[in-house]
N, C-alpha and C positions, 0 to 999 in steps of 0.2 A: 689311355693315350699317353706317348711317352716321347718326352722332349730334351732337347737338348736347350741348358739354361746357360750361355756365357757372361760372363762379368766382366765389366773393366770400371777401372776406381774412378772418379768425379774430375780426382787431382792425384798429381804423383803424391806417393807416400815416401814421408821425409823422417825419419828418426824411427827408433823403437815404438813394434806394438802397445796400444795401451790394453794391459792387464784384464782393466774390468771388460773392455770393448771385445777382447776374445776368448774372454769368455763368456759372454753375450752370444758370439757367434758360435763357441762350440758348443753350447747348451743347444741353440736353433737344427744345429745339423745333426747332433744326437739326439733330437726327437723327431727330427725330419726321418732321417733311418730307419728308427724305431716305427714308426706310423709306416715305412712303406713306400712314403713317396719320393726318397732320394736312393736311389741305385749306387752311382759312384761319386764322386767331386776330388778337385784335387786344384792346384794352381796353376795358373798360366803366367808364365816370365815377360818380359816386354817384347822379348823375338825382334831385336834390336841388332843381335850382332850375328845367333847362332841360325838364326832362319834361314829358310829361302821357299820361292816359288818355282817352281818348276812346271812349264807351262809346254807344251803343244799346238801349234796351229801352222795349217799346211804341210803338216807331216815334218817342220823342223821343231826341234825341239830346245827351248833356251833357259835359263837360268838365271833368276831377280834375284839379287839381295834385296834386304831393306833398307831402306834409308837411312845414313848415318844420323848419330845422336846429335843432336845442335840446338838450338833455343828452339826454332819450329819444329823438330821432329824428335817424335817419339819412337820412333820404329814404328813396325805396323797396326801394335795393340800397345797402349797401358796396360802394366800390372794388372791381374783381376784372378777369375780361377772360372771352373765349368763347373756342370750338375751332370748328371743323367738321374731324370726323376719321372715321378709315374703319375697320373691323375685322372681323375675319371672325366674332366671336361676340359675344354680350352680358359674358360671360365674360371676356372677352381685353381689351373696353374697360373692364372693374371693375379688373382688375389692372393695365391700363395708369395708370387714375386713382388708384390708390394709391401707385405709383409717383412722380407726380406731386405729391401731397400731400408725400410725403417729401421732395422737395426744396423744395418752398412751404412748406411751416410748417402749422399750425396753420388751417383755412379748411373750404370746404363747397364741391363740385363735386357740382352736379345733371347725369343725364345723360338727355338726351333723344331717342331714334329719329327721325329723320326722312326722307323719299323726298324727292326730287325733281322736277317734271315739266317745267319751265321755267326755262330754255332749255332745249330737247331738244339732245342730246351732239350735236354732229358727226360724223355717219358714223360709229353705233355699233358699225354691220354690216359696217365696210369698213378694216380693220388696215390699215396700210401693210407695203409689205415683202413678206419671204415667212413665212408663218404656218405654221410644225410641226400638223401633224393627227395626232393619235393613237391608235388604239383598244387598247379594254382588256376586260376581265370585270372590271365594276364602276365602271364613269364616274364615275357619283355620286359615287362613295368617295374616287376618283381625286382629282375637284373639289376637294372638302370638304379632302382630303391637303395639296394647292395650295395652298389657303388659310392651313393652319396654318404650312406649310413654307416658302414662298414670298410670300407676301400678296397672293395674286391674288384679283383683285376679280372676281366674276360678270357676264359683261352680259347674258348670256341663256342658255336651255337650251329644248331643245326634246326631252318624252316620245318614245319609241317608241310605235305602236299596243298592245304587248303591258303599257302601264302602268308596268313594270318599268323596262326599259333605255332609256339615252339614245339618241336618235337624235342629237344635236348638243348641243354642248356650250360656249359661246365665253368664254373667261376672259383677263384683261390683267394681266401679269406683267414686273413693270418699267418699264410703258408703252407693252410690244407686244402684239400677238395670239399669243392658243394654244388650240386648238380641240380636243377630246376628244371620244370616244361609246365604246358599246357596241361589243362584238361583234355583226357581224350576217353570221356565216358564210350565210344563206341567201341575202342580198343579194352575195355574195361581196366580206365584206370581211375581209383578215385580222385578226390580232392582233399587238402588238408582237410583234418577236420578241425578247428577251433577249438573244441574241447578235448581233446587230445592230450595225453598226460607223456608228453616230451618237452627237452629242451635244448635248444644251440648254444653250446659252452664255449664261452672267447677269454682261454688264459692269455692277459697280457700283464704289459711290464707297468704301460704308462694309462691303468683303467679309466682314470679319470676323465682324460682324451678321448678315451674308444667311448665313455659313458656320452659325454657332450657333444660329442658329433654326432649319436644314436640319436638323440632326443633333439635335436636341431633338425634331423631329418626329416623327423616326425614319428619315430619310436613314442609310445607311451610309458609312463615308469607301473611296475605292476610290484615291484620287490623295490625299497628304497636301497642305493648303491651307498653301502656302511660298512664299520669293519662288523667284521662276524664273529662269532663267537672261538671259531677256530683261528683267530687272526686274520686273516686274508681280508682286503675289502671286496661286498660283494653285492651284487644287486639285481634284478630282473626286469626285460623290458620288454614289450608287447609291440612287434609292426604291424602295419596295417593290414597286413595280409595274414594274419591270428596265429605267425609263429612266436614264440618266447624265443627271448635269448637272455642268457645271462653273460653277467662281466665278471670276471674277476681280477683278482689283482694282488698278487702277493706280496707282505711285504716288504718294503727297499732294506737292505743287507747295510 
């Protein structure tokens, strides 16, 4: 799900940034990136002087400025800035922005769902690579698990005939492709098997993050997440649906 997250400050901002304060906030949006779920941000002015509305109705068309600056007016927004960020629930973005208030202080973050249809992605349907396909009992559940555990984004699914079961399933996890469905023993297709000697390799930058949200999901630890022997830290974890994934993590320069 992806929203549009606007800010405006509590109170106008009076003198120079404080140091440590931004850098509080640029640590938050460099791991918010990093994870995935901030797209773009950037700031928003007071739109005090340069604005306007530009409005239609009855086929005449007129032109607002904002309201001059004066002890009651601000123009039409306080200082603040915007997001476009991605989450897998309505839920996950309310705690995400509470989080965010705690380190901004005192302000108002409106959040707003939006889709997008232009530009259409690049080869939405076409991963590079080699893409893991996996079947299960229970795809759907699998997905939605994904999401919570991993922050895989949906780019499409596609029902079986029987309503129920996935027939396809395509989700982007780190920036690659990973495809799921249903069991469909008639069409002769298996099921993972649990004992299966593979694994889902997630090189990231910030492991310890990717580790802590696997096991809050409800990943189990099956390799303890440590540095390794070749350096990298590294670990393995077991969901409930009996695939492994490992974290890694090389590293910091």
């Amino acid at each position: 799900m992806r929203f549009l997250q606007i800010t405006t400050a509590g109170a106008p901002v009076s003198g120079p940034p404080d140091p440590e304060h931004m850098a509080k906030v640029r640590k938050a949006i460099g791991e918010a990136i990093e994870s995935g779920r901030m797209l773009a941000t950037g700031g928003i002015g007071k739109r005090a002087t340069s604005a306007a509305r530009i409005i239609r109705k009855d086929g005449n068309v007129t032109v607002e400025d904002p309201p001059k600056e004066g002890a009651d007016s601000g123009g039409w927004m306080a200082g603040g800035g915007y997001a476009l960020t991605e989450y897998t629930s309505k839920e996950e973005a309310i705690a995400d922005c509470r989080k965010k208030l705690d380190i901004m202080g005192d302000g108002t973050m409106e959040m707003i769902q939006v889709s997008e249809m232009y530009p259409v992605p690049k080869n939405p349907a076409m991963p590079a690579g080699v893409v893991p396909y996996l079947s299960f009992d229970g795809a759907s559940e699998a997905a939605a698990f994904y999401g919570r555990a991993f922050g895989a984004r949906e780019i499409s699914r596609m029902p079986g005939e029987d309503g129920k079961r996935l027939m396809h399933c395509h989700l982007e996890i780190n920036g690659g492709g990973f495809m799921l469905s249903d069991n469909f023993p008639e069409y002769g297709l298996a099921p993972v098997q649990r004992s299966a000697s593979y694994t889902m390799q997630l090189v990231v930058a910030d492991g310890d993050a990717w580790w802590d949200r696997a096991v809050k999901a409800g990943c189990k630890e099956k390799m303890p997440f440590a540095v390794a022997p070749w350096g990298d830290k590294y670990g393995q974890l077991i969901d409930p649906f009996g695939v492994t994934w490992a974290i890694n993590s090389p590293p910091k320069k």
